[in-house]
CHARMM internal coordinates of N, CA and C (Angstrom, degrees):
IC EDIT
DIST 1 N 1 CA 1.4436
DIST 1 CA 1 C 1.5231
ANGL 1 N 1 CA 1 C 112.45
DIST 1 C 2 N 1.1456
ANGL 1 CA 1 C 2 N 125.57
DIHE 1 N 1 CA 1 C 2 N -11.52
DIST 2 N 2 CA 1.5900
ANGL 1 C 2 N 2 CA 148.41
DIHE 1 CA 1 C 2 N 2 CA -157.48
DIST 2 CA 2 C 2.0362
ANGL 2 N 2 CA 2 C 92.51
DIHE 1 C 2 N 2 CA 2 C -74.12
DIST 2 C 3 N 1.4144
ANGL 2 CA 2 C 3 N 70.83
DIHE 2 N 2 CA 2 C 3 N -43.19
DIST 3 N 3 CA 2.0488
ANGL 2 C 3 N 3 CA 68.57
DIHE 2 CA 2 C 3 N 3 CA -163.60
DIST 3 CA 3 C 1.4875
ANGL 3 N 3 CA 3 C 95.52
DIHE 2 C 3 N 3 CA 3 C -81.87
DIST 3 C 4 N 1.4193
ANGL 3 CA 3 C 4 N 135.32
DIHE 3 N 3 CA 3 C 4 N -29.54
DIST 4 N 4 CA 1.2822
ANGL 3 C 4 N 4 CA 113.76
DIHE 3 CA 3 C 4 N 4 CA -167.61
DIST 4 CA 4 C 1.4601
ANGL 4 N 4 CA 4 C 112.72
DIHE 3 C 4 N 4 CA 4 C -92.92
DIST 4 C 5 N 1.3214
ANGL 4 CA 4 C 5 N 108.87
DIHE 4 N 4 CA 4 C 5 N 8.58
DIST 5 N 5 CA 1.6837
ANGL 4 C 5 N 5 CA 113.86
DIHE 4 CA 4 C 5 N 5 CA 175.40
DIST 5 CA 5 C 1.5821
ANGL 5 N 5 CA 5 C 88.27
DIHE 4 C 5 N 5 CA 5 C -89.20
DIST 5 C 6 N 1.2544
ANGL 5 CA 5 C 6 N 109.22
DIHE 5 N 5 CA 5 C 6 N -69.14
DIST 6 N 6 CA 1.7902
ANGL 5 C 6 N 6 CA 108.10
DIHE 5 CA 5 C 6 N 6 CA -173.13
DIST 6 CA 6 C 1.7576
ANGL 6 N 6 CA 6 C 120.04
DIHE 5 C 6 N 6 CA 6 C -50.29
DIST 6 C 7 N 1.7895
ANGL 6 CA 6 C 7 N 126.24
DIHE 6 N 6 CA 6 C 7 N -14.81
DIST 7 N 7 CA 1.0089
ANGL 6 C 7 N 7 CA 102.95
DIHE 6 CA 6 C 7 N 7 CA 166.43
DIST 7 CA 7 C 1.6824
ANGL 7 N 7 CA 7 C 115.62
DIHE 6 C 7 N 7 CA 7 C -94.59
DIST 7 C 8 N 1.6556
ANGL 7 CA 7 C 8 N 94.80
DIHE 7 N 7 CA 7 C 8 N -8.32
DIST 8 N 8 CA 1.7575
ANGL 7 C 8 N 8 CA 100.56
DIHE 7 CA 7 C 8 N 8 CA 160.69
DIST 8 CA 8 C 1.5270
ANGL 8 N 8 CA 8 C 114.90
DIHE 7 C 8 N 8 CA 8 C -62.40
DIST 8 C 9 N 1.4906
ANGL 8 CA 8 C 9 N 122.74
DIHE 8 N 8 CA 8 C 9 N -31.49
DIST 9 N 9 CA 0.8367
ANGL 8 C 9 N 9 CA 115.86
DIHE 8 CA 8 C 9 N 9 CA -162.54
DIST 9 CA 9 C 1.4570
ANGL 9 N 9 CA 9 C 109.45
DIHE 8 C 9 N 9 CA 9 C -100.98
DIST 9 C 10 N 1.4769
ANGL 9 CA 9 C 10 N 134.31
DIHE 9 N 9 CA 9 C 10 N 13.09
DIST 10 N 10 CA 1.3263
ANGL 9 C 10 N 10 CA 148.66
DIHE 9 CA 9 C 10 N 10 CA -179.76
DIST 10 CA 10 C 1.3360
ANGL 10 N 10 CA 10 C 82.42
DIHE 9 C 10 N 10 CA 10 C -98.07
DIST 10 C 11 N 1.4010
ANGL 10 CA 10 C 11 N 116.62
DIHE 10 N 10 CA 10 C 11 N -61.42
DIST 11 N 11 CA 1.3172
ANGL 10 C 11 N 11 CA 115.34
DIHE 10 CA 10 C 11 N 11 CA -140.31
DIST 11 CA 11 C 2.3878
ANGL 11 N 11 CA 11 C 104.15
DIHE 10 C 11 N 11 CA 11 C -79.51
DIST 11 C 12 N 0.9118
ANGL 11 CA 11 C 12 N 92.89
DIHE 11 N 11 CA 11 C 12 N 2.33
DIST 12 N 12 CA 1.2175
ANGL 11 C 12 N 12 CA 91.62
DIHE 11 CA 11 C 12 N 12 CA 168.59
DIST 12 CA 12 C 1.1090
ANGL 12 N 12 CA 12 C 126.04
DIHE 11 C 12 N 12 CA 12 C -117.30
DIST 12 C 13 N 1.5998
ANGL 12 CA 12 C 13 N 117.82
DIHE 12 N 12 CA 12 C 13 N -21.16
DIST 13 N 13 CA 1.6410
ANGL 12 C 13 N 13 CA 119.19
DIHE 12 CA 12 C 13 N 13 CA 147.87
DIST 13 CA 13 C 1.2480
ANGL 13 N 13 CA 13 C 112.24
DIHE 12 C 13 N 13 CA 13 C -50.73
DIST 13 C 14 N 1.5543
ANGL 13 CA 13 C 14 N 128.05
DIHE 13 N 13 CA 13 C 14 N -39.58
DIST 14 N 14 CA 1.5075
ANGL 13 C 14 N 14 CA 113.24
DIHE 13 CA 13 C 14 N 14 CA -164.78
DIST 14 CA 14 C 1.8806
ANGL 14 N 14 CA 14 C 98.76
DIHE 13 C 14 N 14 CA 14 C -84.51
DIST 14 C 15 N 1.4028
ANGL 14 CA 14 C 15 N 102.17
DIHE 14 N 14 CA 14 C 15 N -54.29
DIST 15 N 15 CA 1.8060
ANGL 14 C 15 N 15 CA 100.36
DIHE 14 CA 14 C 15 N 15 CA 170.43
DIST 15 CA 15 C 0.9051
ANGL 15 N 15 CA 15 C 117.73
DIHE 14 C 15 N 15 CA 15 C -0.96
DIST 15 C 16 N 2.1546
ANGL 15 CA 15 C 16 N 96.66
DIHE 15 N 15 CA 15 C 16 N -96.09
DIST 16 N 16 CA 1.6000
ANGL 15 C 16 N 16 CA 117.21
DIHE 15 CA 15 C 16 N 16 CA -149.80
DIST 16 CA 16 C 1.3047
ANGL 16 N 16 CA 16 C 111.38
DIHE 15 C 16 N 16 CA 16 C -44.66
DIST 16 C 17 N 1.5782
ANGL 16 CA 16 C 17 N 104.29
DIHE 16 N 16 CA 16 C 17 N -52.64
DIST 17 N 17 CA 1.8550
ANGL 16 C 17 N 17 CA 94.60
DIHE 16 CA 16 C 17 N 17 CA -166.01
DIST 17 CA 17 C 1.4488
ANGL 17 N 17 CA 17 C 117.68
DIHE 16 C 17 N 17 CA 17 C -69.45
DIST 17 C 18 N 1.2863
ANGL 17 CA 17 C 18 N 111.73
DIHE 17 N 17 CA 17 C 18 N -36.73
DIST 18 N 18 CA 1.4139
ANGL 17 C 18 N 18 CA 122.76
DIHE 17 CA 17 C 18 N 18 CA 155.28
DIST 18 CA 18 C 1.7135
ANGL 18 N 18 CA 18 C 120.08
DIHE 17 C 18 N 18 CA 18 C -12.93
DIST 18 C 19 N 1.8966
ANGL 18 CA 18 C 19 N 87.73
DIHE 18 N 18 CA 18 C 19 N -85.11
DIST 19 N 19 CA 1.4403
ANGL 18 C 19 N 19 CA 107.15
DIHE 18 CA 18 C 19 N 19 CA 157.94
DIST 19 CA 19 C 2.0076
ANGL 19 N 19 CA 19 C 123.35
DIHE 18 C 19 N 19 CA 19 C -32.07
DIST 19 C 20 N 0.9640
ANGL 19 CA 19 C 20 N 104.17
DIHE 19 N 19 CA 19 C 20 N -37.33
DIST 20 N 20 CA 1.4821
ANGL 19 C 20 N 20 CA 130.43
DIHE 19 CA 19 C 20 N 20 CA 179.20
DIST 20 CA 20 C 1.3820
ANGL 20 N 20 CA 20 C 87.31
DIHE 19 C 20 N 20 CA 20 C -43.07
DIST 20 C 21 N 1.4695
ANGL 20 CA 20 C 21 N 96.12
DIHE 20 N 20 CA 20 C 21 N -86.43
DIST 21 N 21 CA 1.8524
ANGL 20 C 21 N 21 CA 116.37
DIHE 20 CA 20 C 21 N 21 CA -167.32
DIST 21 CA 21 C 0.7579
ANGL 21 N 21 CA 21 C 122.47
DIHE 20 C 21 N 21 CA 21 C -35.65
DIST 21 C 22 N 1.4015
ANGL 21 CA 21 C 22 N 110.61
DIHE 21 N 21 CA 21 C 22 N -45.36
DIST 22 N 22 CA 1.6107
ANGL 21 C 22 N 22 CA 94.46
DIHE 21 CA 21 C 22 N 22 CA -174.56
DIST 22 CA 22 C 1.3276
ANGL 22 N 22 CA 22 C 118.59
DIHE 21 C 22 N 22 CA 22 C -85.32
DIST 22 C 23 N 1.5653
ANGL 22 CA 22 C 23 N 123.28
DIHE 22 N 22 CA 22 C 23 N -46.07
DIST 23 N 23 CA 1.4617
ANGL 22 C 23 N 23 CA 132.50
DIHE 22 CA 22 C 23 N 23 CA 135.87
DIST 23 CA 23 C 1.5636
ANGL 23 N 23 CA 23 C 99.36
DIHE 22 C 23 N 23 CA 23 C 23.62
DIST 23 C 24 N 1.1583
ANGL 23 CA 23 C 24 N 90.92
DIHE 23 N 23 CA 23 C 24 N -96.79
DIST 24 N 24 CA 1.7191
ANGL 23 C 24 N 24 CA 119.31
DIHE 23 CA 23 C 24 N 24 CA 174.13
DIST 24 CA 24 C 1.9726
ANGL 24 N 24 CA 24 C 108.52
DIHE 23 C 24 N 24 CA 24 C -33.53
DIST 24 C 25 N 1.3232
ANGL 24 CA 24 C 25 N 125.83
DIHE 24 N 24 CA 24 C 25 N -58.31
DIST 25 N 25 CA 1.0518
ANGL 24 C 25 N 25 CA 110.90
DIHE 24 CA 24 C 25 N 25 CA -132.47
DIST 25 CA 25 C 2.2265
ANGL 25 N 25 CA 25 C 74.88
DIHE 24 C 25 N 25 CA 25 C -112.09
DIST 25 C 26 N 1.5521
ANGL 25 CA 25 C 26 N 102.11
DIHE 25 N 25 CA 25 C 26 N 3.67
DIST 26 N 26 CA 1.7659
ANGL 25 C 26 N 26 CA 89.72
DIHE 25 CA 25 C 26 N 26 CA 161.90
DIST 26 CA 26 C 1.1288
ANGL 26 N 26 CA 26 C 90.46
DIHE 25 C 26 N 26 CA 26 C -97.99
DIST 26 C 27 N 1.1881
ANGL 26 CA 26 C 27 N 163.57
DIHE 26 N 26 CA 26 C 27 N -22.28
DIST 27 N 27 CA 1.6797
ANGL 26 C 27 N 27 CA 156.81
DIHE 26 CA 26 C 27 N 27 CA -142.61
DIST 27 CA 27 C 1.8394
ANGL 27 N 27 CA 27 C 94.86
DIHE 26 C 27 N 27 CA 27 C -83.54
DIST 27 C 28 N 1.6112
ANGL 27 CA 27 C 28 N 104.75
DIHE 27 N 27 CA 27 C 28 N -47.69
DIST 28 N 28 CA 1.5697
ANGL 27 C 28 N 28 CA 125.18
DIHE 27 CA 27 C 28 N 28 CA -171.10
DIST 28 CA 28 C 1.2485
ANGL 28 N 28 CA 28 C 93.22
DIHE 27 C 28 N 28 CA 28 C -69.95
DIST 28 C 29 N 1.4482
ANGL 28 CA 28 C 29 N 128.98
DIHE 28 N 28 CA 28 C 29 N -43.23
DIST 29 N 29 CA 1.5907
ANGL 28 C 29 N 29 CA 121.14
DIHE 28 CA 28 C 29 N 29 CA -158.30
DIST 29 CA 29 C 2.0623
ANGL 29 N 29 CA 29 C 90.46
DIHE 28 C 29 N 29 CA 29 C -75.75
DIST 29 C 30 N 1.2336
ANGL 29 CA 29 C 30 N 105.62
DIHE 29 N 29 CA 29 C 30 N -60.19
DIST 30 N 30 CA 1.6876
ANGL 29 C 30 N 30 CA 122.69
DIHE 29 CA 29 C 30 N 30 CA -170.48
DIST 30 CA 30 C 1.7428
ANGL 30 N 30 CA 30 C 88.70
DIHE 29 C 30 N 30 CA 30 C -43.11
DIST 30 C 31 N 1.3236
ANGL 30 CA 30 C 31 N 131.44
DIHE 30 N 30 CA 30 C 31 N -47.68
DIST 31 N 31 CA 2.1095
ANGL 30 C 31 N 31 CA 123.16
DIHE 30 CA 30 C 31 N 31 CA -176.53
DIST 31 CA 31 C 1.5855
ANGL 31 N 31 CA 31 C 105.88
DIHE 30 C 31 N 31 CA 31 C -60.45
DIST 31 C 32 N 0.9877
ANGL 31 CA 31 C 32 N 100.44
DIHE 31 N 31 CA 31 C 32 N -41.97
DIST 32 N 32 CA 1.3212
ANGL 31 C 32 N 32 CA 113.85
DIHE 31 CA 31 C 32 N 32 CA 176.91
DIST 32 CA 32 C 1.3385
ANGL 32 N 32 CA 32 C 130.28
DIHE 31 C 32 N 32 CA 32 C -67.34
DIST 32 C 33 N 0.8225
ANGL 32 CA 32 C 33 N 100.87
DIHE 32 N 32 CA 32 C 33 N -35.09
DIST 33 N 33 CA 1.7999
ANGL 32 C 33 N 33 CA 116.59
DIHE 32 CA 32 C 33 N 33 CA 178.01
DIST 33 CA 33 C 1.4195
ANGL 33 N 33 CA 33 C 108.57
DIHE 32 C 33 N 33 CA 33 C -81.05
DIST 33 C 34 N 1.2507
ANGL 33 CA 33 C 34 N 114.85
DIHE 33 N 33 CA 33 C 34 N -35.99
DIST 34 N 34 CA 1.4389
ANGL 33 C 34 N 34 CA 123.60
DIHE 33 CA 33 C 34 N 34 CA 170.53
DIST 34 CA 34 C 1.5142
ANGL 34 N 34 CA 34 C 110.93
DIHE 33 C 34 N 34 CA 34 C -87.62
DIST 34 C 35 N 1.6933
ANGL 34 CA 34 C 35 N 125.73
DIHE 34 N 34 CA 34 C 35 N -50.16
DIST 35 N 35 CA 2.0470
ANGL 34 C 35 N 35 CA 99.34
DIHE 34 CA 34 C 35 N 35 CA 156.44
DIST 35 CA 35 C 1.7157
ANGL 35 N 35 CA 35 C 126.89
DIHE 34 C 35 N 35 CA 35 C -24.87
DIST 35 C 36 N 1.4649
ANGL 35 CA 35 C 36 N 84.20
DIHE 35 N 35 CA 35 C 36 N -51.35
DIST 36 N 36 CA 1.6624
ANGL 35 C 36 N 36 CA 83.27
DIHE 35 CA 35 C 36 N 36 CA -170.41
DIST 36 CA 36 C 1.7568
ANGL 36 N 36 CA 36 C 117.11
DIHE 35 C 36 N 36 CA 36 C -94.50
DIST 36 C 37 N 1.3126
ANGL 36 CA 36 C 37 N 124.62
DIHE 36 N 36 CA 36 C 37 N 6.30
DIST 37 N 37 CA 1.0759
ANGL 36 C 37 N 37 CA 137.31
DIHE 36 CA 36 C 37 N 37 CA 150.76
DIST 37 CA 37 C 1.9210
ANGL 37 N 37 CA 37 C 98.99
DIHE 36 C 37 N 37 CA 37 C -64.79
DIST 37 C 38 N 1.3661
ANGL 37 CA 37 C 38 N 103.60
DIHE 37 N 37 CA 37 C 38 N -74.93
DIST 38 N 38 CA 1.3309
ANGL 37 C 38 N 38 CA 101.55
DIHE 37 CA 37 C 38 N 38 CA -170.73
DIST 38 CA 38 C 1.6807
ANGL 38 N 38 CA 38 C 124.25
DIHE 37 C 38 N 38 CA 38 C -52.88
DIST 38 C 39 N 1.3056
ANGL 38 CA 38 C 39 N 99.38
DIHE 38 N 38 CA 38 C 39 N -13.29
DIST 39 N 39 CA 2.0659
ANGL 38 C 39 N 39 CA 108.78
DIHE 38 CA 38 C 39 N 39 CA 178.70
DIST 39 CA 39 C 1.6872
ANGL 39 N 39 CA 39 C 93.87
DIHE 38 C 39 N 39 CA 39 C -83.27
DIST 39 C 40 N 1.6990
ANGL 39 CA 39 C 40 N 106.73
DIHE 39 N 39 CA 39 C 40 N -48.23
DIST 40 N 40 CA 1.4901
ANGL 39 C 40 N 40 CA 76.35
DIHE 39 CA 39 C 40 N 40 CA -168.86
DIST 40 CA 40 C 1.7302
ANGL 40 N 40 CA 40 C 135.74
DIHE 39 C 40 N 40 CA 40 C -86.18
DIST 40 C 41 N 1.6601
ANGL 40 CA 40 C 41 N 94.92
DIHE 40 N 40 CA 40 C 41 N 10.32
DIST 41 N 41 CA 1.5805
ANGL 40 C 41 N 41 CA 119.24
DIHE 40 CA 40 C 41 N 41 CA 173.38
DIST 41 CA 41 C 1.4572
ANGL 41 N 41 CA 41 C 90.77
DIHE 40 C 41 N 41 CA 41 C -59.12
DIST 41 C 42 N 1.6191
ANGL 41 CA 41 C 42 N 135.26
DIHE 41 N 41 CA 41 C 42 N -72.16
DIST 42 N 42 CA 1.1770
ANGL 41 C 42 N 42 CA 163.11
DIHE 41 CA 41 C 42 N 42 CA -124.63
DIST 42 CA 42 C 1.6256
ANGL 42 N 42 CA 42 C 89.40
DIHE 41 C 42 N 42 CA 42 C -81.51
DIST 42 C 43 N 1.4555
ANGL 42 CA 42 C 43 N 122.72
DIHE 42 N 42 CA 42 C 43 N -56.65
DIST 43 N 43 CA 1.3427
ANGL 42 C 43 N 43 CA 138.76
DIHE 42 CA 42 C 43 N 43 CA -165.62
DIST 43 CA 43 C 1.6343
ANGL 43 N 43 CA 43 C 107.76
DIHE 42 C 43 N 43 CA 43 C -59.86
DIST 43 C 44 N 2.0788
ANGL 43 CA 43 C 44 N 104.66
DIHE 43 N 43 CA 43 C 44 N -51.50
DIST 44 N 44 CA 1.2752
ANGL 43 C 44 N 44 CA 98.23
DIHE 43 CA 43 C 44 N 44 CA 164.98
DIST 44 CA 44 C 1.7499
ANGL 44 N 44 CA 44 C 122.60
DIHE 43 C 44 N 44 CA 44 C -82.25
DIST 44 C 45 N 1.2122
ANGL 44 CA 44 C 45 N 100.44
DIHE 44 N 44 CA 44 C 45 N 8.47
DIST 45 N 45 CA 1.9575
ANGL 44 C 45 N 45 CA 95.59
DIHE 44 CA 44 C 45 N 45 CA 174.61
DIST 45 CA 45 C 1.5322
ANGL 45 N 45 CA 45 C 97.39
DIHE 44 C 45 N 45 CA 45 C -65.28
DIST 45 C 46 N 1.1665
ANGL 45 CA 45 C 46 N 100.32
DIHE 45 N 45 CA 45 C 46 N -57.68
DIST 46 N 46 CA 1.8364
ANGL 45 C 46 N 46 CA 144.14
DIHE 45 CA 45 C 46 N 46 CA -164.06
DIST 46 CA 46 C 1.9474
ANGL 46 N 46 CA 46 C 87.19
DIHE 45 C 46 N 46 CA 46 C -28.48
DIST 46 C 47 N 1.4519
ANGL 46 CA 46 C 47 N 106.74
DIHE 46 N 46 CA 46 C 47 N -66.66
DIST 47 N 47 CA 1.3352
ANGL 46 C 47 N 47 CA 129.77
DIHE 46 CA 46 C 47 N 47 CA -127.98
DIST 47 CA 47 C 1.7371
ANGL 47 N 47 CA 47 C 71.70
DIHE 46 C 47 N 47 CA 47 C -97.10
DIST 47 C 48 N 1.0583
ANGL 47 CA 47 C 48 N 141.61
DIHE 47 N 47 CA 47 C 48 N -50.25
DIST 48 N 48 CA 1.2953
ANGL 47 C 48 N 48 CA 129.41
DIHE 47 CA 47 C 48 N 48 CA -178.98
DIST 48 CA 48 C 1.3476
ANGL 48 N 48 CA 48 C 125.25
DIHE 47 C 48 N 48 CA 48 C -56.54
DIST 48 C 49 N 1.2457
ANGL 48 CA 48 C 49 N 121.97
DIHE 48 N 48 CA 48 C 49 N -22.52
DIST 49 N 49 CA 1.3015
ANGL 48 C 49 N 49 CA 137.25
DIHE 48 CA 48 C 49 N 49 CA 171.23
DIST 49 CA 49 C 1.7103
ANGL 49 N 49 CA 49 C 109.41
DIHE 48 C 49 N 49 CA 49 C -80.28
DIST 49 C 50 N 1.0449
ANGL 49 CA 49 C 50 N 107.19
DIHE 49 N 49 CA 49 C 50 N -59.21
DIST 50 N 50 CA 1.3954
ANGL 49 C 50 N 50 CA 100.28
DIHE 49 CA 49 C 50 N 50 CA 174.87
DIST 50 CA 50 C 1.8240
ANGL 50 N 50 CA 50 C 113.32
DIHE 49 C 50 N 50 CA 50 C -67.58
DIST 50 C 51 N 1.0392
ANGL 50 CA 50 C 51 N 112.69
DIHE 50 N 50 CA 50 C 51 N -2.26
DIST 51 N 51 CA 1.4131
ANGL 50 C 51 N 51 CA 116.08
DIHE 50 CA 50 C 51 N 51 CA 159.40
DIST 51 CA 51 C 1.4750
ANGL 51 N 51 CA 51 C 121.70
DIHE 50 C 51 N 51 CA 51 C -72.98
DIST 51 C 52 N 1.4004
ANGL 51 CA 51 C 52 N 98.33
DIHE 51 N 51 CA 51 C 52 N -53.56
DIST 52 N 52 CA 1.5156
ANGL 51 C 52 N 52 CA 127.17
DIHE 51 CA 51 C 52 N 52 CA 175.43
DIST 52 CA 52 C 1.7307
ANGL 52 N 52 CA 52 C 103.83
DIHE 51 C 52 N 52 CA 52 C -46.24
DIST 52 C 53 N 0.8049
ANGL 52 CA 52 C 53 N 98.67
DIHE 52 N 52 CA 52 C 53 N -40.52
DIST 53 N 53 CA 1.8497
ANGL 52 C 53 N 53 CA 117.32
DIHE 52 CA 52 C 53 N 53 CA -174.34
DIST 53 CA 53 C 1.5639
ANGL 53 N 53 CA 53 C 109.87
DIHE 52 C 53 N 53 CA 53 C -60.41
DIST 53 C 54 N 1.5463
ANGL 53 CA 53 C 54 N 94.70
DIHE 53 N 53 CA 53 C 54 N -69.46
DIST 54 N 54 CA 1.1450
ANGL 53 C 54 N 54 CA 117.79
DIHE 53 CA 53 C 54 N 54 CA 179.72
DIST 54 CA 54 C 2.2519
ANGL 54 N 54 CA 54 C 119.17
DIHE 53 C 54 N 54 CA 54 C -45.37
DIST 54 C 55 N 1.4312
ANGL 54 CA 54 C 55 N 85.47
DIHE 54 N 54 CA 54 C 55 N -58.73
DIST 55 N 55 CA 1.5347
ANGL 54 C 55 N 55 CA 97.82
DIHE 54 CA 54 C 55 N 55 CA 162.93
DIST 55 CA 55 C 1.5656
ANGL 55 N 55 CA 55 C 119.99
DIHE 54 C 55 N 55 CA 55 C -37.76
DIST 55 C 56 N 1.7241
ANGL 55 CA 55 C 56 N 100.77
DIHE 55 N 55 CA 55 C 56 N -46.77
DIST 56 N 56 CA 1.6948
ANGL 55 C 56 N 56 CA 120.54
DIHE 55 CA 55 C 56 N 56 CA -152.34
DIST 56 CA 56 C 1.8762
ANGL 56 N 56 CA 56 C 94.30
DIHE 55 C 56 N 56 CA 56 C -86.94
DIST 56 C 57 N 1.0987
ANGL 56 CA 56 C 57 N 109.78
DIHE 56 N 56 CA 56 C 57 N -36.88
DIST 57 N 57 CA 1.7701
ANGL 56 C 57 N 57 CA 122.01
DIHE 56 CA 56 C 57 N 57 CA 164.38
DIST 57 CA 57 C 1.6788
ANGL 57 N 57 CA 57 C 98.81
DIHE 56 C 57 N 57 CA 57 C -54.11
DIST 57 C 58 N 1.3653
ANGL 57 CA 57 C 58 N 127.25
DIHE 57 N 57 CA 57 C 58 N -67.21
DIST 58 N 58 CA 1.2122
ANGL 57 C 58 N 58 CA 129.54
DIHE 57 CA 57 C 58 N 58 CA -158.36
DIST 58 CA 58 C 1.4373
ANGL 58 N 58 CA 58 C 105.29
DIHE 57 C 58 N 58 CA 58 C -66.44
DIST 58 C 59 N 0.7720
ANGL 58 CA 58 C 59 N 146.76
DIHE 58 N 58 CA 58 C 59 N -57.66
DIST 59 N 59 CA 1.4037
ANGL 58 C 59 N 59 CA 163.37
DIHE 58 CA 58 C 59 N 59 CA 172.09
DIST 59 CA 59 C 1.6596
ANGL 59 N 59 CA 59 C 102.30
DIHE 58 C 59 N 59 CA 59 C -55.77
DIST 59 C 60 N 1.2961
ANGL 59 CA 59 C 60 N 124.16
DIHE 59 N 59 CA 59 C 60 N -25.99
DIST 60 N 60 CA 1.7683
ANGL 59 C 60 N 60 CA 120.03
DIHE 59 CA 59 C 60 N 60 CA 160.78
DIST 60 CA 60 C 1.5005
ANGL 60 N 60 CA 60 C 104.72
DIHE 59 C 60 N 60 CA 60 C -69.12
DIST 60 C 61 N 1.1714
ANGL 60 CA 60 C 61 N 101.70
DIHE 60 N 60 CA 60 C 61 N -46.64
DIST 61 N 61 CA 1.7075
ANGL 60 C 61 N 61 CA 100.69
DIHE 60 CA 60 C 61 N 61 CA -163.28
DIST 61 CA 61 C 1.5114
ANGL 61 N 61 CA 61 C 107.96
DIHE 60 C 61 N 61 CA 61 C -73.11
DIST 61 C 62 N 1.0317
ANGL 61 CA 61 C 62 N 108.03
DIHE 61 N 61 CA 61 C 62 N -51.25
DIST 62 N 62 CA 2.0021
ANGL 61 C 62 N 62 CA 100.60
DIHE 61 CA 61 C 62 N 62 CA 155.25
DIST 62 CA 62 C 1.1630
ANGL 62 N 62 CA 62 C 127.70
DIHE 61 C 62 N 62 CA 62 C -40.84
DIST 62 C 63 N 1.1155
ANGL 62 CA 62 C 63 N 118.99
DIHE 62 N 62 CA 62 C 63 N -7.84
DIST 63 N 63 CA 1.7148
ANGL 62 C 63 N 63 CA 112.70
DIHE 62 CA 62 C 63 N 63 CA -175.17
DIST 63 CA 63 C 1.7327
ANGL 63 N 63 CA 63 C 83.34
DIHE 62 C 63 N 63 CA 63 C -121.44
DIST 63 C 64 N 0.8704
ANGL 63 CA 63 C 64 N 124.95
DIHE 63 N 63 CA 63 C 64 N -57.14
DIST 64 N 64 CA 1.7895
ANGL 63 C 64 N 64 CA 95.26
DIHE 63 CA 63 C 64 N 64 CA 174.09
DIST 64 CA 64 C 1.2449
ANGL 64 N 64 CA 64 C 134.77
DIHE 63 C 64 N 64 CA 64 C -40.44
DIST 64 C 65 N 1.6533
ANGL 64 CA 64 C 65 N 99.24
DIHE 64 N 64 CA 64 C 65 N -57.56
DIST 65 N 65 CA 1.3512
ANGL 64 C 65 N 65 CA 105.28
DIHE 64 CA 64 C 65 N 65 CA 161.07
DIST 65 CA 65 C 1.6600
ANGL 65 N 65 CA 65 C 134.60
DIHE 64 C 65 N 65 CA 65 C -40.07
DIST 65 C 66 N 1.3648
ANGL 65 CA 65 C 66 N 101.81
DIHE 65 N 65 CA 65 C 66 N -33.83
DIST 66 N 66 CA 1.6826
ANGL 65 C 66 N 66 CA 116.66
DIHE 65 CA 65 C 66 N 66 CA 154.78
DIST 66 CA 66 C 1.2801
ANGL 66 N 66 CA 66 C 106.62
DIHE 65 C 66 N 66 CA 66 C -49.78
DIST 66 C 67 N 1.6582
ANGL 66 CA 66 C 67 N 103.79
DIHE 66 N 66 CA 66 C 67 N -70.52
DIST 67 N 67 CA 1.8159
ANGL 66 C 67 N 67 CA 100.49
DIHE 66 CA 66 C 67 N 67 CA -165.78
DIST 67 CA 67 C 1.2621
ANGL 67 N 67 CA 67 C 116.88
DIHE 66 C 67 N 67 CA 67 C -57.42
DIST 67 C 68 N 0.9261
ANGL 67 CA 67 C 68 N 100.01
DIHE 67 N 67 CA 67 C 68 N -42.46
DIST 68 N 68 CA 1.9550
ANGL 67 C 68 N 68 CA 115.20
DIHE 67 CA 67 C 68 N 68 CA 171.94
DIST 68 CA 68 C 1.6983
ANGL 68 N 68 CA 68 C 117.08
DIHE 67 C 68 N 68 CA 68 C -23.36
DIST 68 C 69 N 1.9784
ANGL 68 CA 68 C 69 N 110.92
DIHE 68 N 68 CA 68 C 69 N -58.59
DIST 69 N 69 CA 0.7063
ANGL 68 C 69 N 69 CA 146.75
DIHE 68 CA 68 C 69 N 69 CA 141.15
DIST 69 CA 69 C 1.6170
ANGL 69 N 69 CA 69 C 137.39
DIHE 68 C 69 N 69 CA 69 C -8.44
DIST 69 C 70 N 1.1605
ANGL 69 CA 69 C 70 N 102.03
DIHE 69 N 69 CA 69 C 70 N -58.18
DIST 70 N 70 CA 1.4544
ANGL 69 C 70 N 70 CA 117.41
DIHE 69 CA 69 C 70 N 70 CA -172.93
DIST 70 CA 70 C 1.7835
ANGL 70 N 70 CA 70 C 100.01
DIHE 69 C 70 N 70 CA 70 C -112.62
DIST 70 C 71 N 1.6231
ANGL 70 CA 70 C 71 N 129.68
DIHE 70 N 70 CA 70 C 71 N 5.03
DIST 71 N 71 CA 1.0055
ANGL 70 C 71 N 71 CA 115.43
DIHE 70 CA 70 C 71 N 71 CA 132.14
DIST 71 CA 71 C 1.0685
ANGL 71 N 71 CA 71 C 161.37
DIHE 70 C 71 N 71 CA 71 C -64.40
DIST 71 C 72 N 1.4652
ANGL 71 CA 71 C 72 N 122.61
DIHE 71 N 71 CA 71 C 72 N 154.77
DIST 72 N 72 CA 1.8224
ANGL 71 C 72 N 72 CA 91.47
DIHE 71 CA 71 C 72 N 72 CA -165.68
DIST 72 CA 72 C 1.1971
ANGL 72 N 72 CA 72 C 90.08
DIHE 71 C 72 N 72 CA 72 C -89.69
DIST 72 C 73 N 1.3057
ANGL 72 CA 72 C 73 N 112.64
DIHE 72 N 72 CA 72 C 73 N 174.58
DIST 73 N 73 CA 1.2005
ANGL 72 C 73 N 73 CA 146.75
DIHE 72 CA 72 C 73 N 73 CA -167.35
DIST 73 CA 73 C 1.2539
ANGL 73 N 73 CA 73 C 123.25
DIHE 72 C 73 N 73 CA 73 C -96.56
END
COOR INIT
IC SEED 1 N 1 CA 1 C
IC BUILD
């Protein structure tokens, strides 16, 4: 039993901290992944509004262009 405690016991010195790292360095990837999840929510709010705009411009200028229209001349 001597040897299979001691290659348990190699094998969990080298693991845990191991295990640690990466632990650690998905925790950094998972903040991150969610910053830039949350920028590009913000980017398409952003971009929908200035769509919204854009639409709300187009739809002015059509109705002038109406009035425009039905002036006399």
């Amino acid at each position: 039993m001597a040897v299979v405690e001691d290659v348990r016991k190699v094998l969990q010195d080298f693991l845990a901290p191991e295990l640690r790292s990466i632990d650690a360095r998905l925790d950094g990837l998972e903040k991150r992944v969610e910053r830039m999840d949350s920028e590009m929510k913000d980017n398409h709010r952003q971009i929908m509004q200035r769509f919204d705009l854009l639409l709300n411009l187009k739809s002015m200028e059509e109705r002038l262009t109406r009035v425009e229209q039905k002036l006399p001349q």
